[in-house]
C-alpha positions in Angstrom: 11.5 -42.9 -32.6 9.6 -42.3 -35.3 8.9 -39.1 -37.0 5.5 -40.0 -38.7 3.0 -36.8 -38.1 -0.6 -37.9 -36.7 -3.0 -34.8 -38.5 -5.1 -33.3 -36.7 -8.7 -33.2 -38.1 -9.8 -29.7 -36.7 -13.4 -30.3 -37.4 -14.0 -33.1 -34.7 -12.5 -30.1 -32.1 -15.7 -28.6 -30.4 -14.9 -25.0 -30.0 -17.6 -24.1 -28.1 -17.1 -27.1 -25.2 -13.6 -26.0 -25.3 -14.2 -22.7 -24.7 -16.5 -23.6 -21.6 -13.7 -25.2 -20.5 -11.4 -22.5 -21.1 -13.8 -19.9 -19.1 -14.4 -22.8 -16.3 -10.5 -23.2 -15.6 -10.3 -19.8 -14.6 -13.9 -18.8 -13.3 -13.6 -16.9 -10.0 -17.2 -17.2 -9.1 -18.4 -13.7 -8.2 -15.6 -12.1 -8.2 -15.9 -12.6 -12.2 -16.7 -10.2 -14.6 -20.2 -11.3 -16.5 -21.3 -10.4 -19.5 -24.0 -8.2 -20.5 -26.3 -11.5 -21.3 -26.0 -12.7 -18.1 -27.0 -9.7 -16.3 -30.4 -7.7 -15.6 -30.1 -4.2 -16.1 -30.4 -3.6 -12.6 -27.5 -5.9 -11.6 -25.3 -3.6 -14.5 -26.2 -0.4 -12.4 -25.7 -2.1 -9.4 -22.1 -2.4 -10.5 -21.7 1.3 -10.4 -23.8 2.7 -8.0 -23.6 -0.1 -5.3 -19.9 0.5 -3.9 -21.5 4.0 -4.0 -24.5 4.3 -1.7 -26.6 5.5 -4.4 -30.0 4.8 -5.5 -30.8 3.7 -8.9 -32.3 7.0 -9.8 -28.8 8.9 -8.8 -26.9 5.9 -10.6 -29.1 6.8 -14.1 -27.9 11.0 -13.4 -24.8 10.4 -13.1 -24.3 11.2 -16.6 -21.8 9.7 -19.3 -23.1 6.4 -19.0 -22.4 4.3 -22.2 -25.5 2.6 -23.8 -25.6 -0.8 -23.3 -24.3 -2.1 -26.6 -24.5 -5.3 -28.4 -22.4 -8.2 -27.1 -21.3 -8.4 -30.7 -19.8 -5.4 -30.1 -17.8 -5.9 -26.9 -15.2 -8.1 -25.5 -14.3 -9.1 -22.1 -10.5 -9.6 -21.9 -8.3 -10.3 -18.8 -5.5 -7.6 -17.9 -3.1 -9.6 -16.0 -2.3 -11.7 -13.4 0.5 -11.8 -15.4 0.9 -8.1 -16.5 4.0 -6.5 -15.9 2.1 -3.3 -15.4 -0.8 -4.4 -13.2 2.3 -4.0 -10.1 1.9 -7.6 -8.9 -0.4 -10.3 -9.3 -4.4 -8.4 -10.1 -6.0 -9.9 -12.9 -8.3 -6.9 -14.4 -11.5 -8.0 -16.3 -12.2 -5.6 -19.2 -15.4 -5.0 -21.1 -14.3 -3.5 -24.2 -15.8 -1.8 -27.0 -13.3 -0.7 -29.3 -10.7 1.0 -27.3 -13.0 2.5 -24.7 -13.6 0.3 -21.3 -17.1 -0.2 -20.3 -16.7 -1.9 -17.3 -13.4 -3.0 -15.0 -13.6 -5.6 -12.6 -10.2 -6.5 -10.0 -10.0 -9.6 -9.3 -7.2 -10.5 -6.5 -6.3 -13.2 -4.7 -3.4 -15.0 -6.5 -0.8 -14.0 -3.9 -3.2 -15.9 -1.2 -0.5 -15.5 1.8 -2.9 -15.3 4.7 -1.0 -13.3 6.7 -3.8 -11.9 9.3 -4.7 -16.0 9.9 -0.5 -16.6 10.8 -0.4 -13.2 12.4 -2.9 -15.1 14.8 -0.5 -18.0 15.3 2.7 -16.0 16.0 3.6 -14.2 19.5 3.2 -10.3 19.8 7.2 -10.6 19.6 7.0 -12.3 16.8 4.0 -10.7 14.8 6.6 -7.9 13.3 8.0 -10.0 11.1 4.7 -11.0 9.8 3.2 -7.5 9.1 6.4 -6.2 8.1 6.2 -8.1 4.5 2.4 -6.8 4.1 2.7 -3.8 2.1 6.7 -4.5 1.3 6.9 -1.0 -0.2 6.7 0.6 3.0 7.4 -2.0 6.0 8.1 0.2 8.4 4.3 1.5 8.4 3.5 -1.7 9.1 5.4 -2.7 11.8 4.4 0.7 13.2 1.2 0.5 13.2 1.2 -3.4 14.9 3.1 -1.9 17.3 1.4 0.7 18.6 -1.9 -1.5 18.6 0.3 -3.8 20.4 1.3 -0.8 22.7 -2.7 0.3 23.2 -3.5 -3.4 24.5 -0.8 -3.8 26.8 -1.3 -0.2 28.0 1.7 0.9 27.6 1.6 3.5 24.7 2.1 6.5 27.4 5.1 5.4 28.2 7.4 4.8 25.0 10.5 6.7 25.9 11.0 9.9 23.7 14.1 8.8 21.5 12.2 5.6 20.7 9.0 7.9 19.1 11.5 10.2 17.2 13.5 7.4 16.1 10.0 5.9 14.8 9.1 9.6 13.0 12.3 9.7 11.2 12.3 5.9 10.2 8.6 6.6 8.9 9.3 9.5 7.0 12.0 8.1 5.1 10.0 5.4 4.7 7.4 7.6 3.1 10.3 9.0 1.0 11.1 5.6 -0.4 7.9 4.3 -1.0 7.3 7.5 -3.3 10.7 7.5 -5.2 9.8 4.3 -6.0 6.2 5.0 -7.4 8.1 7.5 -9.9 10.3 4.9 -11.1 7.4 2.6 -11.9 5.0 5.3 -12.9 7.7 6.8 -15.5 8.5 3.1 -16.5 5.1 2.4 -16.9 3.8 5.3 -19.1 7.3 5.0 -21.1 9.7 7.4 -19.4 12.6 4.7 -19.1 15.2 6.8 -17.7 13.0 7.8 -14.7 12.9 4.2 -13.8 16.8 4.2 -13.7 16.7 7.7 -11.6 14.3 7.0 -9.1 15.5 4.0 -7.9 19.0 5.5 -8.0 17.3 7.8 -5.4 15.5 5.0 -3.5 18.7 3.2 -2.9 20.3 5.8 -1.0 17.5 5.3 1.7 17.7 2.0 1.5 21.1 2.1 2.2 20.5 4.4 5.2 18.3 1.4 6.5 20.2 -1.5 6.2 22.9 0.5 8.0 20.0 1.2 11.1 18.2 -1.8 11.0 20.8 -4.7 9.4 18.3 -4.7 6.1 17.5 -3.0 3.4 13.6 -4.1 3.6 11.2 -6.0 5.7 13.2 -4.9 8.9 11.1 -6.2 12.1 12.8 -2.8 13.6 10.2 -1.1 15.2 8.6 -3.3 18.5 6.7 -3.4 20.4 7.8 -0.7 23.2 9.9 0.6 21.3 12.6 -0.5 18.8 15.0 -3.1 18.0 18.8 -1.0 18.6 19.7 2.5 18.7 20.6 4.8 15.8 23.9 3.5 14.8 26.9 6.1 15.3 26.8 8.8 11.5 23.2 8.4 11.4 22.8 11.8 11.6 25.0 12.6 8.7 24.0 9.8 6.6 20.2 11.3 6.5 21.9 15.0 5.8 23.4 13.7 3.1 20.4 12.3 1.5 18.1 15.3 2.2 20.8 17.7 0.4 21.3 14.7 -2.5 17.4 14.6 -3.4 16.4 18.6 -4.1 18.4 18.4 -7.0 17.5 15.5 -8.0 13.5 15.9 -7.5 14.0 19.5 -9.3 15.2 17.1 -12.6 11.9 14.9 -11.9 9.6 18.1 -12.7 12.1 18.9 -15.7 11.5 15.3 -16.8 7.8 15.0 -16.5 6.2 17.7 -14.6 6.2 20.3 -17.6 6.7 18.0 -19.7 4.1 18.2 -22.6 3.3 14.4 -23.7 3.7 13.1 -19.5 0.7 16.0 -19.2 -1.5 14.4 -22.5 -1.0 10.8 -20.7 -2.2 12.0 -17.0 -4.4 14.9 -17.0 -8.1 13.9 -17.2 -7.2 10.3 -17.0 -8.8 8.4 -14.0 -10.6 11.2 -12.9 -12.5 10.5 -9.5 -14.9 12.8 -7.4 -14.6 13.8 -3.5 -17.9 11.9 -2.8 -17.2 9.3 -5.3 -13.7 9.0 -3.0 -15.1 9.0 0.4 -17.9 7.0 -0.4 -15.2 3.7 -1.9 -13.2 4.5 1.7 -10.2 6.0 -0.3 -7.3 7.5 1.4 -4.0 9.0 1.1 -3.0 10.2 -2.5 -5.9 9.6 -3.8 -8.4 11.1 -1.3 -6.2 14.3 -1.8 -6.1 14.1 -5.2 -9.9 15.0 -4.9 -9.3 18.3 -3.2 -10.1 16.2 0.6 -7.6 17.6 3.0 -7.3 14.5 5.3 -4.1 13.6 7.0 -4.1 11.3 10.1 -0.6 13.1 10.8 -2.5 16.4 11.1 -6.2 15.7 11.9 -5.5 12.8 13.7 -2.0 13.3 14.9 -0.6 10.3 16.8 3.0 10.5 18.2 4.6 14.3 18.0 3.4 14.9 14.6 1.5 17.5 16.2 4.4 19.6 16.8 5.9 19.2 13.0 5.2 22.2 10.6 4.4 20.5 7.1 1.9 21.2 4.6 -1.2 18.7 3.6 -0.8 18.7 -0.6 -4.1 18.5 -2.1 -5.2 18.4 -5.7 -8.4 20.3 -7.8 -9.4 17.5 -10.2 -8.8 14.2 -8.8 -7.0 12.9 -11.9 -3.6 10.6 -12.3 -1.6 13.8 -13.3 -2.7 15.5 -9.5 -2.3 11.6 -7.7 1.5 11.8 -9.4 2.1 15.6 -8.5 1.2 15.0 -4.8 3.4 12.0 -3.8 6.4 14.0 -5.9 5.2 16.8 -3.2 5.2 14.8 -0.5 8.6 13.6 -0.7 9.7 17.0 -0.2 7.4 17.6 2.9 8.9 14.9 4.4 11.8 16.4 4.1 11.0 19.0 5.7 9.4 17.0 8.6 12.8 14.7 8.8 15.0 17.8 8.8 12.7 19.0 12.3 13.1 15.3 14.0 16.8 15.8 13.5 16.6 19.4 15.4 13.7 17.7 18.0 16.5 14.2 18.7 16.6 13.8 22.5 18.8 11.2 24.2 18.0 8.4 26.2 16.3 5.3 25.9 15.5 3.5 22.4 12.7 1.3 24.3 11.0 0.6 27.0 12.7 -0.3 30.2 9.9 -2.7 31.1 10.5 -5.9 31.6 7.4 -7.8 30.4 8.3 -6.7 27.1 11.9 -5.7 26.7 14.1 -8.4 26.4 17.4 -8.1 28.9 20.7 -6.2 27.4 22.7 -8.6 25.6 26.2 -8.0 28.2 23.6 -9.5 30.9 22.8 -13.0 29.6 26.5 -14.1 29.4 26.2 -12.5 33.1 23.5 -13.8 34.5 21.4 -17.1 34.6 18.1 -15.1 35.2 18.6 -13.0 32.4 19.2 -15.7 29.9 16.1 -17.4 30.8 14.0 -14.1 30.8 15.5 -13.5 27.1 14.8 -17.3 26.4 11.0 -17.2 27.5 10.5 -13.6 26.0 11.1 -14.8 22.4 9.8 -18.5 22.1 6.5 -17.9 24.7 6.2 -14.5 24.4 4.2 -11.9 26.3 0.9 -12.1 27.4 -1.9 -9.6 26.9 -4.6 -8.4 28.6 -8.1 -9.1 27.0 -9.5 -6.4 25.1 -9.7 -5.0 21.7 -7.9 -1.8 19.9 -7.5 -0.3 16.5 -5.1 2.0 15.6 -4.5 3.6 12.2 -1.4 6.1 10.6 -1.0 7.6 7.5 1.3 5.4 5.6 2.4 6.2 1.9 -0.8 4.9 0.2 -3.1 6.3 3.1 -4.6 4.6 6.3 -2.7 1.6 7.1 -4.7 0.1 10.5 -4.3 -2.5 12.6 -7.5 -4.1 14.4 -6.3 -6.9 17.0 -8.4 -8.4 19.7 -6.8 -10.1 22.6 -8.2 -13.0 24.9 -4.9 -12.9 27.2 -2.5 -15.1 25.9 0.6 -14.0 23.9 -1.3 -14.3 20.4 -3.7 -12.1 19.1 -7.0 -13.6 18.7 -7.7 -12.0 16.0 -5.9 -9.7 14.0 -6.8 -7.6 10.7 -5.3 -5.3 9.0 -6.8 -2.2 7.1 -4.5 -2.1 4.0 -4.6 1.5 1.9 -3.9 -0.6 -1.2 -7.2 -3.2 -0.9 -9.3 -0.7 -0.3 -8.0 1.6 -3.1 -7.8 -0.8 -6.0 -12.1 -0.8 -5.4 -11.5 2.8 -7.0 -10.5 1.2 -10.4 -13.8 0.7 -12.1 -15.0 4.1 -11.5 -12.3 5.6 -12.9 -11.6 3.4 -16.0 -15.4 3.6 -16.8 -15.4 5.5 -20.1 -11.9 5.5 -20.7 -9.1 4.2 -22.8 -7.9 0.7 -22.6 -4.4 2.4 -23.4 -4.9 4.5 -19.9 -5.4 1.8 -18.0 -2.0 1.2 -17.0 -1.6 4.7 -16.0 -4.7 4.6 -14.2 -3.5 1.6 -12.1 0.3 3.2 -11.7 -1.8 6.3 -10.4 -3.3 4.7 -8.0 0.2 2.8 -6.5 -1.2 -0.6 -5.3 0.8 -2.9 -3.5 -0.2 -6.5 -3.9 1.3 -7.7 -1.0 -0.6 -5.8 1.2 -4.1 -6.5 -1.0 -3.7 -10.5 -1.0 -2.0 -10.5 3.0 
């Protein structure tokens, strides 16, 4: 081989086709971020005021609007896919001048699972272990929520046995609890507390240890069914959730030591990402973020589905609609659902874990080595499935990252016939440009931590 060196005459490059070619490789049609050039001023206050609902002449008052500068004087860069801070695979476009973002456009679609399309393939028996890998922070939302539309189409959702809907409170609540333990591991990680990374999944594991022991994993579960769920509580349950709800006050009361008070966490959140009520309602936000606005909406309390009704919590809200009151809340609502958890451990009955139906619920196991017509009732259960009546239903829930719904329409066989899925974390991310418009480049991380998207759930 030899090791004669060809040079390279940069001067015959073309840097100009090669950057065409650069921009064309990745182009994402409209989803991409254009530059100024390419774009009539209306189209630029479209941007803003579109999403919005506003008119042009409410777009202009809004106030704070940069002037349009040179292009000379801005840059359009991509913040991930790749980004170890973007929480997944979103691919941020940034107009830049300087330091201060102009304009923020997401750009999803690299995780491109399909998961409403299969959902339409699989079996209502099946279809939990499709939505269950959705949003993978907080799976048992989502196979709650499936279930219950399930529940509404089959008619059925008046007659879930009581243990099964407690068992689904607690196993949502300490879901919730999770999925928030882990947003202060990766929001400390991600504005540079390292140590909080370390202590909240220390936390986080403890639940999902207390999972896997109740459901045989420690994520993506397909535990809650329809008409009920898959096995009773194992025996300790009960003292394996005591022991985490007297571990964590401690623990969370070192979280405000760590960042509440702390001076520099307060310089990096407070005033960063700020968003409005109407700005809020107007994107479809929910959850954290919604709240963080000073909105007190809750589907557990002003549209309470299963006996959330008859649980004594309190809705946190914020005043400013900032990161700093979108981290304070979920570190508030871990300890509310405490509070709930500790009730569903007093309100427990016996009984039941599912429905004694036999449509839906498969035979007990000690039957099918007993009897022939219990085998093949188990058999046809789980490879044809129920069927469905006709009909449509939606049902959402207040998951961690606000209204997780579930839209499925039925033509009678054992398959939806179509199924969709309202996921807290697509509709959120559409809050990103508003509140990265006039900010730092150097918030923008904290801006996306604050706003706790799951990709999974975005690209299903």
């Amino acid at each position: 081989m030899s090791d004669t060196k060809i040079p390279l005459d940069v001067s015959t490059v073309d840097s100009t086709d090669y950057y065409q070619r650069s921009v064309a490789g990745t182009d994402e049609g409209e989803q991409q971020l254009r530059p100024r050039s390419e774009q009539t001023a209306k189209e630029l206050m479209r941007e803003i005021g579109a999403v919005l609902r506003m008119s042009e002449a409410e777009v202009a008052g809004l106030g704070g609007l940069p002037d349009d500068p040179d292009e000379d004087q801005t840059m359009i860069i991509n913040m991930g896919p790749q980004h170890p801070s973007t929480h997944g695979v979103l691919r941020l476009m940034l107009e830049l001048q300087g330091e201060t973002v102009l304009r923020c456009k997401p750009i999803i679609g690299y995780l491109h699972t399909g998961m409403e399309k299969t959902g339409e393939q699989l079996t209502y028996t099946q279809g939990g272990t499709n939505v269950t890998r959705m949003d993978y922070l907080s799976p048992i939302a989502n196979e709650l929520v499936f279930a219950m539309t399930t529940e509404k189409l089959l008619g059925i959702d008046g007659d879930i046995p009581e243990r099964a809907v407690w068992i689904r409170m607690l196993m949502a609540e300490m879901s919730r609890m999770a999925s928030h333990l882990l947003f202060m591991a990766t929001n400390g990680m991600d504005l540079g507390a390292v140590s909080m990374m370390i202590y909240g999944w220390r936390e986080r594991e403890e639940v999902l240890r207390f999972f896997q022991e109740v459901t045989g994993l420690r994520m993506n579960h397909n535990y809650i069914r329809p008409g009920g769920v898959a096995a009773d509580l194992p025996a300790g349950w009960r003292d394996g959730v005591l022991s985490i709800l007297d571990m964590l006050p401690d623990r969370l009361d070192e979280y405000d030591i760590l960042m509440t008070g702390q001076p520099i966490w307060r310089e990096r959140l407070q005033g960063v990402g700020v968003i409005t009520p109407e700005e809020a309602q107007a994107l479809g936000a929910t959850g954290p973020i919604l709240r963080s606005t000073g909105v007190e909406w809750d589907l557990r309390r002003d549209q309470p589905y299963m006996h959330y009704d008859q649980m004594d919590f309190d809705v946190i809200v914020g005043s400013y609609g900032d990161a700093f009151d979108r981290y304070a809340i979920r570190l508030a609502e871990i300890r509310e659902s405490m509070k709930i958890v500790r009730q569903i451990l007093d309100h427990m009955p016996g009984g039941d874990y599912r429905i004694q139906d036999k449509k839906v619920t498969p035979p007990p196991r000690a039957r099918i080595d007993e009897s022939m017509e219990a085998l093949i009732h188990h058999f046809k259960i789980f490879t044809e499935g129920f069927k469905v009546p006709e009909g449509e239903a939606y049902v959402g829930i207040e998951g961690p990252r606000g209204e997780i719904g579930c839209y499925i329409v039925s033509d009678g066989s054992s398959n939806p016939y179509r199924m969709h899925m309202r996921e807290p974390s697509f509709v959120n991310i559409q809050c990103l440009p508003h509140m990265m418009r006039g900010g730092l480049v150097a918030d923008a991380v904290a801006i996306i931590s604050s706003v706790d998207p799951v990709l999974g759930g975005v690209d299903r």
